[in-house]
TORVEXFI-398354 format. One line per field, with one value per residue (C-alpha): residue number from 0; x, y, z. Coordinates in Angstrom, 3 decimals, padded with zeros to 6 digits. Layout:
BEGIN
resi <- NUM; ...
u <- X; ...
v <- Y; ...
w <- Z; ...
***
This chain:
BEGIN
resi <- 0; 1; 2; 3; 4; 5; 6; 7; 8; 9; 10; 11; 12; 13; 14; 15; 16; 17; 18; 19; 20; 21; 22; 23; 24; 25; 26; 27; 28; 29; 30; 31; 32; 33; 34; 35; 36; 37; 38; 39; 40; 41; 42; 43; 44; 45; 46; 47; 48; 49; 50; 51; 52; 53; 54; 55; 56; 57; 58; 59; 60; 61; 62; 63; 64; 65; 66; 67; 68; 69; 70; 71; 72; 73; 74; 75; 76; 77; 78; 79; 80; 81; 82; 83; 84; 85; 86; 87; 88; 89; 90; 91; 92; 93; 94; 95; 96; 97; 98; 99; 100; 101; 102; 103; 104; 105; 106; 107; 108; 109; 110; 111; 112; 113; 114; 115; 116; 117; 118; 119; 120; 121; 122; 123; 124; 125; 126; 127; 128; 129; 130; 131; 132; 133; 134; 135; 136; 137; 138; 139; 140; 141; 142; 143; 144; 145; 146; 147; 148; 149; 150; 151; 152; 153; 154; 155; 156; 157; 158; 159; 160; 161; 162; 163; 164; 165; 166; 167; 168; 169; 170; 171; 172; 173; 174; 175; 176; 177; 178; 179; 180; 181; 182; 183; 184; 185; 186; 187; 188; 189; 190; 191; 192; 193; 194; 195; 196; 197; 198; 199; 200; 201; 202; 203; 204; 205; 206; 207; 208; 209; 210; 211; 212; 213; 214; 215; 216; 217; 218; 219; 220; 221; 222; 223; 224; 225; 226; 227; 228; 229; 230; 231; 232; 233; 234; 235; 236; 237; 238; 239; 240; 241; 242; 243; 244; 245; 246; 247; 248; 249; 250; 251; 252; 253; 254; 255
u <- 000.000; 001.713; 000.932; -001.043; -002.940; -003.676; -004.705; -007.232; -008.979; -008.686; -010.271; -012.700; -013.550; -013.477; -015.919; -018.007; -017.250; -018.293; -021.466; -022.607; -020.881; -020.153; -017.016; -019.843; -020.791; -017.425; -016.849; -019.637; -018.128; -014.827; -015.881; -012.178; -009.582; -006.282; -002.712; -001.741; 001.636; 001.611; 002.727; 005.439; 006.387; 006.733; 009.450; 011.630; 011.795; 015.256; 017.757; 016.332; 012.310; 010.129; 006.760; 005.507; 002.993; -000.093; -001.123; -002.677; -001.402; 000.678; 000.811; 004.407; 004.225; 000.419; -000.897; 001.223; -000.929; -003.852; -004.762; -005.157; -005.755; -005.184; -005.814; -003.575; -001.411; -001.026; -001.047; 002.054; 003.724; 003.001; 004.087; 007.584; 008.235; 007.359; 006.800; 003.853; 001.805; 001.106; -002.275; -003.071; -006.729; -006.486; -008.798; -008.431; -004.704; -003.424; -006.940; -006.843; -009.912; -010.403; -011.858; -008.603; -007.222; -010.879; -010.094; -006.814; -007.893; -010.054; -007.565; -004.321; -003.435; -000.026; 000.092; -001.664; -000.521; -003.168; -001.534; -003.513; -003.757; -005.351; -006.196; -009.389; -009.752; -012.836; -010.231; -008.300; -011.561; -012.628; -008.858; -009.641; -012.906; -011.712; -008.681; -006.037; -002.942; -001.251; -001.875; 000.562; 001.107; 002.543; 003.884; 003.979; 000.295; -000.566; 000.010; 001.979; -001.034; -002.775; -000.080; -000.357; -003.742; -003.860; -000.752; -002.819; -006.134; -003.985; -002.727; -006.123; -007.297; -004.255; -003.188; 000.060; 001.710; 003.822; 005.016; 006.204; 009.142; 011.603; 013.769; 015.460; 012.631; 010.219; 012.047; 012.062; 008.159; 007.376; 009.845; 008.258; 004.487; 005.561; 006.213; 008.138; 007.807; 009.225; 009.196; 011.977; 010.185; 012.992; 010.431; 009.983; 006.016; 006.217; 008.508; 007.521; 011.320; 013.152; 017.012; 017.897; 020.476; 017.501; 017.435; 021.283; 021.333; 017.967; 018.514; 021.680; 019.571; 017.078; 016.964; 017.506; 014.888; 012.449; 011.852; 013.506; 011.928; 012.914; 010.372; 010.328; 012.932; 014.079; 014.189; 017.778; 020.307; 022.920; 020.011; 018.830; 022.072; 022.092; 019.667; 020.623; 024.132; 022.084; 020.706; 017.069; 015.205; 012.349; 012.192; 008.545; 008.725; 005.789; 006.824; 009.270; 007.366; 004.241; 006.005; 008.000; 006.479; 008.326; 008.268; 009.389; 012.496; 012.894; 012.239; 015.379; 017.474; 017.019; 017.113; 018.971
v <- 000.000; 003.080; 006.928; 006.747; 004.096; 006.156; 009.019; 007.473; 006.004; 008.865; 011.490; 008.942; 008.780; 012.667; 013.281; 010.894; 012.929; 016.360; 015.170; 014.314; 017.455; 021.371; 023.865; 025.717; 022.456; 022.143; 026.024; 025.728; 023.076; 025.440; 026.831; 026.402; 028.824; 027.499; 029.374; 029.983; 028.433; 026.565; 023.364; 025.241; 026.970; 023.449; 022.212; 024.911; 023.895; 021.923; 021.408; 018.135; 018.042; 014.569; 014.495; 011.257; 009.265; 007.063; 004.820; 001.217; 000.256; 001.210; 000.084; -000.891; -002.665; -003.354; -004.022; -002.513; -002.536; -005.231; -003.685; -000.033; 002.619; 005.820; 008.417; 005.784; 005.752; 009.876; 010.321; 007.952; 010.001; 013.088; 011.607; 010.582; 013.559; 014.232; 017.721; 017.340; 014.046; 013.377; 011.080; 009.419; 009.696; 008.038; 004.816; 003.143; 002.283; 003.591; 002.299; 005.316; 007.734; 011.658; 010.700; 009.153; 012.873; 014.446; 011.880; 012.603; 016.387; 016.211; 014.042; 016.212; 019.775; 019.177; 019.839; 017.448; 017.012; 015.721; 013.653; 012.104; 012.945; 016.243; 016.998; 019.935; 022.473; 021.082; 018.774; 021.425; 022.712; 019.144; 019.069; 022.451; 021.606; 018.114; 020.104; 019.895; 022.120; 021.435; 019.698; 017.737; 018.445; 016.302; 018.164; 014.863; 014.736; 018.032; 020.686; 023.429; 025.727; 023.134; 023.365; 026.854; 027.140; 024.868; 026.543; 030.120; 028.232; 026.589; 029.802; 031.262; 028.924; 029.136; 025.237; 024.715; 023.402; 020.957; 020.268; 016.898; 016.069; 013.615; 015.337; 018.805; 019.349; 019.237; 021.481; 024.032; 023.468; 024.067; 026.991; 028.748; 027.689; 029.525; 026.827; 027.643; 023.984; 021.022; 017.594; 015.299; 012.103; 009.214; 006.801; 006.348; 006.543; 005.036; 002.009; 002.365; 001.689; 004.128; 005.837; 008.278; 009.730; 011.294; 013.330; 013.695; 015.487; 017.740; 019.132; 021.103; 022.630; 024.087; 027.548; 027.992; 030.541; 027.193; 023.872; 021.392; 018.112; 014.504; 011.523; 007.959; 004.991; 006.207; 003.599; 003.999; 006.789; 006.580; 007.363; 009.930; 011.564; 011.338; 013.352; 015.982; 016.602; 017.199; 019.800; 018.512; 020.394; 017.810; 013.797; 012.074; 008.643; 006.656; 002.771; 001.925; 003.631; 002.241; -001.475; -000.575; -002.417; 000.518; 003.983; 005.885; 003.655; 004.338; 007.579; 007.529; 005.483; 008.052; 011.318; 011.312
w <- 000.000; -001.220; -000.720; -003.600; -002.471; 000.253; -000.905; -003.262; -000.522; 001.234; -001.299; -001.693; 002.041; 002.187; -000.385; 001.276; 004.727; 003.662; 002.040; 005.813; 007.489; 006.559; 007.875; 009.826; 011.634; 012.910; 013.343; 015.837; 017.797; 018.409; 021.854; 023.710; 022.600; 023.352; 022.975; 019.316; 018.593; 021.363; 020.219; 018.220; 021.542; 023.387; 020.755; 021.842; 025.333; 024.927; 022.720; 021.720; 022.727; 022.091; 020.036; 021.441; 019.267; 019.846; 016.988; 016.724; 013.921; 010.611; 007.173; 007.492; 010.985; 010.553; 014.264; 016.871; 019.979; 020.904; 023.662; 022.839; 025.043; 023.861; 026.932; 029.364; 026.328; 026.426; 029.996; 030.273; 027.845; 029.775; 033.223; 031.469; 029.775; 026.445; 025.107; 022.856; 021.533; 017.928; 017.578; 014.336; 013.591; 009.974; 010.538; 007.369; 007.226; 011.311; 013.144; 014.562; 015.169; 015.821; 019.230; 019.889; 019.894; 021.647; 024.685; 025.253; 025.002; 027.798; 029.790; 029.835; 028.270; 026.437; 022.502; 020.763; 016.897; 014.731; 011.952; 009.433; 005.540; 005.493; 002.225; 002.710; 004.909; 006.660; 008.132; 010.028; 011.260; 012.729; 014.638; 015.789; 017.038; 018.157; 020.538; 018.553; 018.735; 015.393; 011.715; 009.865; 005.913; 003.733; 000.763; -001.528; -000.954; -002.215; -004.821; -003.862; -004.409; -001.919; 001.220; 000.977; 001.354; 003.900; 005.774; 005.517; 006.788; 009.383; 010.735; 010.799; 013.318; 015.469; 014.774; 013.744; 010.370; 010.906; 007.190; 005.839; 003.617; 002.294; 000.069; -001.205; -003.829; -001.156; 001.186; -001.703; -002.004; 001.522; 002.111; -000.533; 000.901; 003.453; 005.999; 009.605; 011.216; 009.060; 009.767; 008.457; 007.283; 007.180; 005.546; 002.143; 001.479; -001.677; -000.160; 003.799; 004.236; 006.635; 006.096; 008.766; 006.645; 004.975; 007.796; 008.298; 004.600; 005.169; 008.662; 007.165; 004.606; 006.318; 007.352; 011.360; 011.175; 010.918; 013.417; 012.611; 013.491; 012.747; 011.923; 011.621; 012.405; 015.935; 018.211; 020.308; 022.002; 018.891; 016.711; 018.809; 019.578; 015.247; 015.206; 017.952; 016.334; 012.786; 014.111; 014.553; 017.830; 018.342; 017.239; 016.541; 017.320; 017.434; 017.235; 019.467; 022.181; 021.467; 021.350; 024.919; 027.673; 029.552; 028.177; 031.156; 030.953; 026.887; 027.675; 029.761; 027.775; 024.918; 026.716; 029.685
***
């Protein structure tokens, strides 16, 4: 199952969405202002910050956790450390669900990341109303007309872009869309398979100006440390968390 797999499915599944619900049902459900920026603000609170991630389950790995539970999950994450939490709500392909990220909003008040394949606005809108902090892009899943857009309606609701790439040309694309937060992704969505160096080569590029964060494949201290001496300021890691029968200990055996 490839990204364009994916995002056939997933057009398919939005059209189907917005025939049941409009922006304005969404913009009325927006009653809880929280702090603009203030997931970018918590990646700045080290030199190396942690974006811990609840998911199910993953294309690549397929099913990563029987026994789910997603606000335990989060508030474990929050006990141990982590700066923000990114929550996968994409149920065809990460069994995940936007109540996943409504839950763990009404359980704890760290930055919550809502990654998923946003494609419309009306998805930003249902984060926003849902509690979410931030939105991830993915610039190989859009036009460069379309991240900017989406960047620009982002901003307008006081969520966070946290912008997806895997290569110079897509750096390019999202520095001139306007993007301030990029995420590093080390897998390959065509191929699923991961190559920190991807990360290595990127981090150098990008302006300082910008976050800098790292995606995908970290699972020790060497990599970690990698990633810290690349310049990254924040690491997402999602797997090797969600597979540790201990994550205060992993969280200590990466960061301390």
């Amino acid at each position: 199952m490839v990204l364009q797999d994916i995002l056939e499915y997933k057009k398919r599944e939005l059209a189907e969405f917005k025939k049941q619900y409009s922006y304005s049902d969404f913009e009325k459900k927006i009653k809880t202002v929280r702090p603009k920026q203030v997931f970018r603000q918590a990646l700045k609170k080290s030199s190396l910050t942690l974006i811990a991630e609840v998911k199910k389950a993953s294309p690549s790995e397929g099913l990563i956790c029987k026994e789910f539970e997603p606000v335990s999950i989060a508030k474990i994450y929050e006990e141990i450390g982590a700066h923000a939490i990114s929550v996968l709500t994409d149920q065809k392909f990460f069994q995940g669900h936007i109540d996943c990220l409504k839950k763990i909003r009404d359980a704890l008040s760290l930055p919550l990341l809502r990654k998923d394949f946003i494609l419309d606005e009306i998805q930003l809108l249902e984060a926003k109303a849902a509690g979410a902090d931030a939105c991830l892009l993915i610039v190989k899943a859009l036009t460069p007309q379309r991240l900017s857009d989406l960047i620009c309606c982002s901003e307008s609701l006081g969520l966070d872009a946290l912008v997806e790439i895997h290569d110079r040309e897509e750096l390019q694309i999202a520095m001139d869309s306007g993007a301030v937060l990029l995420g590093v992704n080390n897998r390959n969505l065509q191929t699923f398979k991961t190559d920190l160096n991807i990360s290595i080569d990127l981090m150098a590029q990008i302006p300082k100006t910008c976050l800098r964060v790292s995606e995908s494949g970290l699972e020790n201290r060497e990599q970690v440390d990698q990633m810290r001496k690349a310049g990254a300021d924040a690491v997402l890691i999602g797997t090797a968390f969600m597979k540790a029968a201990n994550k205060k200990q992993l969280f200590q055996d990466l960061f301390s």
